[in-house]
N, C-alpha and C positions, 0 to 999 in steps of 0.2 A: 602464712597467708596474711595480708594488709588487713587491717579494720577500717581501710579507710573505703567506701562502697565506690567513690570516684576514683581514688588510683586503682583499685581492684579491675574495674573498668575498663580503663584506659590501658592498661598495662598487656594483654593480647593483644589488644589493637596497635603498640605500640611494637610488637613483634612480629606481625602480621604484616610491618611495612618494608621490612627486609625480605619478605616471603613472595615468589612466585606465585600469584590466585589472579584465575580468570576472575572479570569486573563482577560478574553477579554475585558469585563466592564474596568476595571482599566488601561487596556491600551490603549483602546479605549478614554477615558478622557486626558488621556495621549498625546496623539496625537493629539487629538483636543484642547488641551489647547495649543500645539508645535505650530499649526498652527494658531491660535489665534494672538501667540505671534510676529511669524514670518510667514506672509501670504506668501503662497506658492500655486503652485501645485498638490503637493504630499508628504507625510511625510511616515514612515515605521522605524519599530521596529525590527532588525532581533537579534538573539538570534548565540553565536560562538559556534558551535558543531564540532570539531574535524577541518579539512580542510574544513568546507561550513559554512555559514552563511544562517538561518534556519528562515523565517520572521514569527513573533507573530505577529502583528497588521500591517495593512496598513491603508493609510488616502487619496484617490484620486488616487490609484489604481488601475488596474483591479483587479477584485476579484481571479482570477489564480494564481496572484504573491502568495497567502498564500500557494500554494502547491510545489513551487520552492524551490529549494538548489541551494543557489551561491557557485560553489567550489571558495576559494579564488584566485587561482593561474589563474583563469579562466577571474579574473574582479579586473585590477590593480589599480580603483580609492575605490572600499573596501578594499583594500589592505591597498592603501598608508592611510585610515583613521585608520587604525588598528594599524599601526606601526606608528601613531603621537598622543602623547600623549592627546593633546588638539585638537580644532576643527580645516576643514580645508574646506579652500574653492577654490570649482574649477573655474577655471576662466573660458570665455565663448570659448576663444580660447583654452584649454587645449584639447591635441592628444589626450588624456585618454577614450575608449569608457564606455561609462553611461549604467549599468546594467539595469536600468529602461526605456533605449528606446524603444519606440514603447508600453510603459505598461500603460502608466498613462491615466486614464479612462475618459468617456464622454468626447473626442478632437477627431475633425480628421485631415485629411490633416496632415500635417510634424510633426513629433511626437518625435523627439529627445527632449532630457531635454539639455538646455543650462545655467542653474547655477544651481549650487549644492552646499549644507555642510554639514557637516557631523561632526560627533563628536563620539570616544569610550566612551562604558562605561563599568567603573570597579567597582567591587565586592571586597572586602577585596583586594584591591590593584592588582587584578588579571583579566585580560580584560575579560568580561564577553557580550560584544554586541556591537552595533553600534545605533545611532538615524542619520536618513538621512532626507535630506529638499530637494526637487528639484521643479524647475522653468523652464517654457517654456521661460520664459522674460530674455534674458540675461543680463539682468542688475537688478535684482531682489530683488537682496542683497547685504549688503557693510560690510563696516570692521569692523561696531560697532554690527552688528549680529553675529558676532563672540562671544564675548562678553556676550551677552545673550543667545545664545546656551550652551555656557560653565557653568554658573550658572544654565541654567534649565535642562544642563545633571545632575548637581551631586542630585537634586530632582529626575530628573529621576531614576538615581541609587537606589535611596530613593526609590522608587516603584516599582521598579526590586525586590529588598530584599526583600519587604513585602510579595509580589507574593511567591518567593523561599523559603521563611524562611520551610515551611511544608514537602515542596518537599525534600530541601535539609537535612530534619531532616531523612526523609523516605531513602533519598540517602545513607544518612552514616552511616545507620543501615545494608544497604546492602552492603560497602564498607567496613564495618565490619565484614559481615560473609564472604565475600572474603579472606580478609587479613587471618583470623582464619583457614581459608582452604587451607591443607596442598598441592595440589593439581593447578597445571596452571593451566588456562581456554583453555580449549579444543582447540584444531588449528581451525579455518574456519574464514572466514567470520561473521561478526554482522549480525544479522536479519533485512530484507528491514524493513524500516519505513510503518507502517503503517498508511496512510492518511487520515483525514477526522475532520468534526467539527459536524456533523449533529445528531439528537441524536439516530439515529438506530448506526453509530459509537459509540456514543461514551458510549449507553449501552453493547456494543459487549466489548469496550476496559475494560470497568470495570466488565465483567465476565471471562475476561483475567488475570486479575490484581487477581480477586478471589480466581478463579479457579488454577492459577499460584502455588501460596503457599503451595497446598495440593499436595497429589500423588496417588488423584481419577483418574481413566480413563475417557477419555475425548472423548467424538464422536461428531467431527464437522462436521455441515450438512450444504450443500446449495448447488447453482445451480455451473455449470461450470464458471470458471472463476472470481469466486469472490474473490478467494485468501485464501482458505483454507487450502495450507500448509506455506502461512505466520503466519497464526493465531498460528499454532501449531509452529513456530519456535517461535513466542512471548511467549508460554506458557512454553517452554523451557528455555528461554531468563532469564524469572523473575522467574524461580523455583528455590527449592536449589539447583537439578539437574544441575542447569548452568554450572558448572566447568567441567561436564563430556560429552559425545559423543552425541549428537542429530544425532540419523540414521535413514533415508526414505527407505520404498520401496514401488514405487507405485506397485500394486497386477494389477493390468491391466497390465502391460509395458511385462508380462513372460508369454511363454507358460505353461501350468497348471504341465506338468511333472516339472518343474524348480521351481514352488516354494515354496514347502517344502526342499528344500536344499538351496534355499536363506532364508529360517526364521530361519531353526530349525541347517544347515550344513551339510555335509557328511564326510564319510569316504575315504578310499582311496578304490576303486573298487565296491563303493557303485549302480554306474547303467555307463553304457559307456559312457566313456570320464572323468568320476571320477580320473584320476591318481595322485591325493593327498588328503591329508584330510584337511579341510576346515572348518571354523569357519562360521555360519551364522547369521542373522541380531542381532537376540537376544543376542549372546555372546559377540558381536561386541559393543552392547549398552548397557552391561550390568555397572550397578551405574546409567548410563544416562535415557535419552529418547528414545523411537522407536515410529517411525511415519510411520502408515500404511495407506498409501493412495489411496483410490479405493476399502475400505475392503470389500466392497458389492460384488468385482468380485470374491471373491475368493470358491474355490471349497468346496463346503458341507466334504469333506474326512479332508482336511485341516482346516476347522472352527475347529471339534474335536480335531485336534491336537493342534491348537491354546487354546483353551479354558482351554485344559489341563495345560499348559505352565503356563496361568493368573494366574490357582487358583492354583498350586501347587509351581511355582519358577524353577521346573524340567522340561529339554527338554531332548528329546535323537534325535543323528545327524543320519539324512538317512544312514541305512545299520550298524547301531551300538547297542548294547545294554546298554553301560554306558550312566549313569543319567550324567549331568550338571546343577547344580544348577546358576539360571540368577536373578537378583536384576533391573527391569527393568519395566519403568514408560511409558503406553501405552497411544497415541493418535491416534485415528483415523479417517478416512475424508470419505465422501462418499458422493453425488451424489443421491442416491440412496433413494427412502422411505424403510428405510429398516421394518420398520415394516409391511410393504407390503408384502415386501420378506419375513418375516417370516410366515404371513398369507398363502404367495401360495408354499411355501414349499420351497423354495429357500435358506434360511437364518437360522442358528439352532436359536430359542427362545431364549435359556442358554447364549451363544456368544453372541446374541442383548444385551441384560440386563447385562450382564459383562462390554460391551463398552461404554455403554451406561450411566454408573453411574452420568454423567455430561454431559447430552447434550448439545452443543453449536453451538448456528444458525448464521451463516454468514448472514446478508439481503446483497438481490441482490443489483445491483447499483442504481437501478430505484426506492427504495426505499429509498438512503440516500443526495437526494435533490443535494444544489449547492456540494455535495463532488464530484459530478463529473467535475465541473469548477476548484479545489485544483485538484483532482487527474490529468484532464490536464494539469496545469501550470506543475507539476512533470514532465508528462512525456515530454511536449516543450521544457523544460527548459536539460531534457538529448539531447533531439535531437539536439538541436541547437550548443552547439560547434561540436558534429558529423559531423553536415553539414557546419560548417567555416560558423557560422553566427552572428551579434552582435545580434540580439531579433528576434525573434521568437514568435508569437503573434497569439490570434486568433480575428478576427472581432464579432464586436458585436453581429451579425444576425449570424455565428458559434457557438457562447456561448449559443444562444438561440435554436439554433438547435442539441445540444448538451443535453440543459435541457428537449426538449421534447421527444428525443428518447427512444424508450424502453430498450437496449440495453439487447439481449439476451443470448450476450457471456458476460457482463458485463464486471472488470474491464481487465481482459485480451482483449478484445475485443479493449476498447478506448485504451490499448497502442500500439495495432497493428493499429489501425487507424490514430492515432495520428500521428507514424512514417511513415505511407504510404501515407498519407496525406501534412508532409512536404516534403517530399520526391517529390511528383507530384508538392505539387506547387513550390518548388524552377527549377525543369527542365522544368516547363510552365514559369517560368519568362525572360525575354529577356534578363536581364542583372543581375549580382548577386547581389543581393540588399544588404542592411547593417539593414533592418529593412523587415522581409517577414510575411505577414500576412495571413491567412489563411482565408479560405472565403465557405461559406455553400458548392460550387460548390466540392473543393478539398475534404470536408469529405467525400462525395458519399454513404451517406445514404441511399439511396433509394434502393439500393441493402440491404445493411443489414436488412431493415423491410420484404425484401423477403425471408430472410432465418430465420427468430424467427423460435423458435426451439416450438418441440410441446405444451411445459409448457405453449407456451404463445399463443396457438390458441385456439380460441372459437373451442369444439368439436362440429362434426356436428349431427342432430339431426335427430331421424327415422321419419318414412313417418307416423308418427302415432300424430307426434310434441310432442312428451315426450323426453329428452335426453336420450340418446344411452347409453348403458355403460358405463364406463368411460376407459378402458383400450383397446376395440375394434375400441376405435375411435382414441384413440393415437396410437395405431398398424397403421390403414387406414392413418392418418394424415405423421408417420416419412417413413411410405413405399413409398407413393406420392414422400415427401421431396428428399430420397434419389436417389430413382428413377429419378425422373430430373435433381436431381446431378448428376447422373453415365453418363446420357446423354449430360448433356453438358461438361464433362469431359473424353470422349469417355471407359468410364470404368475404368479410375484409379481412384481405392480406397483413393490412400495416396493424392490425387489433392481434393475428396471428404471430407474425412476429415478434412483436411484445411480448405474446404470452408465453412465446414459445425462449425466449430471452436470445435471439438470431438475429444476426443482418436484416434490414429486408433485402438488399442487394442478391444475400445471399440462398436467403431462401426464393428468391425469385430462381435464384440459378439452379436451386436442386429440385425446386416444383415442377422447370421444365422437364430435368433428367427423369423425375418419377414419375413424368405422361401427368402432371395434373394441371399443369396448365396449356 
């Protein structure tokens, strides 16, 4: 065995590059060999995506930090490591606030990091990340750790490439069909990141990746809130589609006269208030994608018309008789069982099984384990310059009261919580702190398990002890629900559905079904 502590080091890492290891594995070694090397704290691996640094692996971390984005302009000690070519170390007195206060795991009491180093790392000469060391001891490290960070970055880089090599082959296969396309990339926005490491994620992301390539119709199904028109802007994202129009219409958001002239268009004098002629969703996304979301609201007259559109390419606009021929790749979202709907008459057959060529299921939150500790660091990590704070953190016993909740609105749900949550406890704090932690109390849980919605109540059972129907007791069940709502809300609907985290569209629609309005 070497005496030397840095080839000692280096030396698995250097055989680990000829070795097949999933990226977490590989950088997980990684890290723990960093800290081997140079005992620390905490160590972290963040990856340079656009203006954020985007963290792969942490080492004495909370486990949240994996679902943060550091914008850079945000945090001028990853800045100043970015723009120096070699490593750099913060001294204990440096103004500079530390991205990682208040994060590094199992400490309590005073939580700032008071020595830090850091080093870039590049890829064919082109800064491709950062490796960061941080210490509670300010004196923790000296100038010959310089030194050996420098040497087991460029190993590390070593390990970055092996990781990238497959990826980056896949990349510039798709940087190819760009280039070859005659055609910008449509105006908007990039598609939110999609979070998670858990593997109900990350079999979702790999029928993403599938599904992507082709221009089957897509029918994404799951509970409220789970992020079903991200899924469909991902599937947009990586299709060859990409360069052309991604167009939404949620089918709940319109009164029923309105939405065959948002799908299909009208003419000029086609019904009052027509006084021009008007292109609709499909003309508008035609080369592209159309994402219909809420398709299960939509009215039995207009499925027909819809259905025709799919298997023919021909629409005609409200009050016209000229055909329009549309070239348009259909995803759609629902909520809904729709083959339910189809059984009680609700839903055409033909329509189901057209949309349906590719089913793909969002699982709720409460199924995809710690993603819901990542998917909070995401959303802390927005709030927190919002509210002029350096960290923003949750306490241990939050993290844990996080993991046992059911959450019924799922991820929509934790990022209203999240935000409402920081919010209460920074205007509960006496003074503005520089480091705010969040604590079971500010979640307020306990209201939210009063509202689970009826997917997640035990049905109640006849006087006979056989269970009840299935659909008469979720009737009894959401009539209760809203009923108490309306009452503690003195009757307004738009306060109910808030609280109740619904449509209002949609709860208008099922207040009629349940005689309450």
């Amino acid at each position: 065995m070497t005496s030397n502590p840095l080839l000692a080091t280096l030396l698995p890492l250097v055989a680990d590059l000829s070795r097949e290891l999933p990226d977490e594995e590989r950088y997980r070694r990684l890290l723990e060999a960093l800290r081997q090397l140079l005992p620390c704290d905490a160590s972290a691996l963040l990856r340079l995506e656009g203006d954020q640094l985007v963290p792969l692996a942490v080492d004495g971390l909370s486990p949240d930090t994996l679902g943060r984005r550091f914008k850079i302009a945000e945090h001028p000690r990853l800045q100043a490591l970015l723009e120096n070519h070699g490593p750099t170390r913060f001294a204990a007195d440096c103004g500079l606030p530390d991205p990682y206060d208040g994060l590094v795991d199992g400490l309590h009491g005073h939580l700032e990091v008071h020595d830090c180093l850091g080093c870039p790392l590049y890829l064919d000469e082109q800064p491709w990340g950062l490796l960061t060391l941080d210490a509670l001891d300010p004196e923790r490290f000296s100038s010959g750790d310089l030194d050996n960070l420098q040497a087991f970055a460029s190993l590390a880089a070593a390990t970055v490439k092996a990781s990238q090599r497959m990826l980056d082959l896949t990349l510039r296969a798709e940087q190819e069909q760009q280039r070859a396309d005659a055609y910008q990339r449509a105006a908007g926005e990039a598609p939110r990141e999609l979070i998670g490491q858990s593997p109900a994620h990350r079999r979702l992301l790999e029928e993403i990746r599938l599904v992507a390539g082709s221009d089957l119709s897509v029918l994404v199904t799951g509970e409220t809130g789970v992020g079903k028109e991200l899924v469909a802007q991902a599937i947009h994202h990586h299709s060859l589609r990409h360069a052309q129009p991604l167009v939404s219409l949620n089918c709940a958001a319109l009164p029923e006269t309105l939405v065959e002239s948002e799908l299909f268009g009208h003419v000029r004098g086609a019904f009052s208030g027509a006084v021009g002629e008007r292109r609709g969703k499909f003309e508008l996304a035609d080369g592209g994608t159309l994402f219909l979301d809420e398709v299960g609201e939509l009215p039995l007259a207009i499925q027909a018309k819809l259905l025709r559109v799919l298997q023919s390419g021909q629409l005609q606009r409200l009050g016209s008789d000229r055909e329009h021929h549309v070239d348009v790749r259909l995803v759609a979202a629902t909520n809904r069982d729709l083959a339910e709907e189809v059984r009680a008459g609700r839903f055409r057959a033909d329509l189901y099984h057209r949309l349906s060529v590719y089913p793909l299921r969002v699982p709720p939150l409460r199924e995809r384990g710690n993603d819901i500790l990542l998917l909070a660091g995401y959303f802390l990590e927005q709030n927190r310059p919002r509210l002029g704070l350096r960290s923003l953190r949750l306490s241990r016993e939050a993290q844990a009261a996080l993991l046992g909740y059911p959450w019924p609105g799922n991820v929509r749900e934790l990022e209203h919580l999240i935000g409402r949550a920081s919010l209460k406890a920074l205007a509960a704090s006496p003074q503005r702190p520089r480091i705010l932690s969040l604590g079971v109390a500010d979640l307020g849980l306990e209201q939210g398990l009063a509202l689970a919605p009826a997917s997640q109540a035990t049905p109640p059972t006849a006087a006979s002890g056989a269970i009840a129907e299935l659909r008469p007791a979720l009737d009894s069940f959401q009539r209760q629900l809203i009923a108490a709502s309306l009452e503690r809300h003195a009757g307004n609907w738009a306060a109910v559905a808030r609280e109740l985290g619904v449509d209002r569209a949609n709860l208008n629609r099922l207040a009629r079904r349940l005689d309450l309005k």
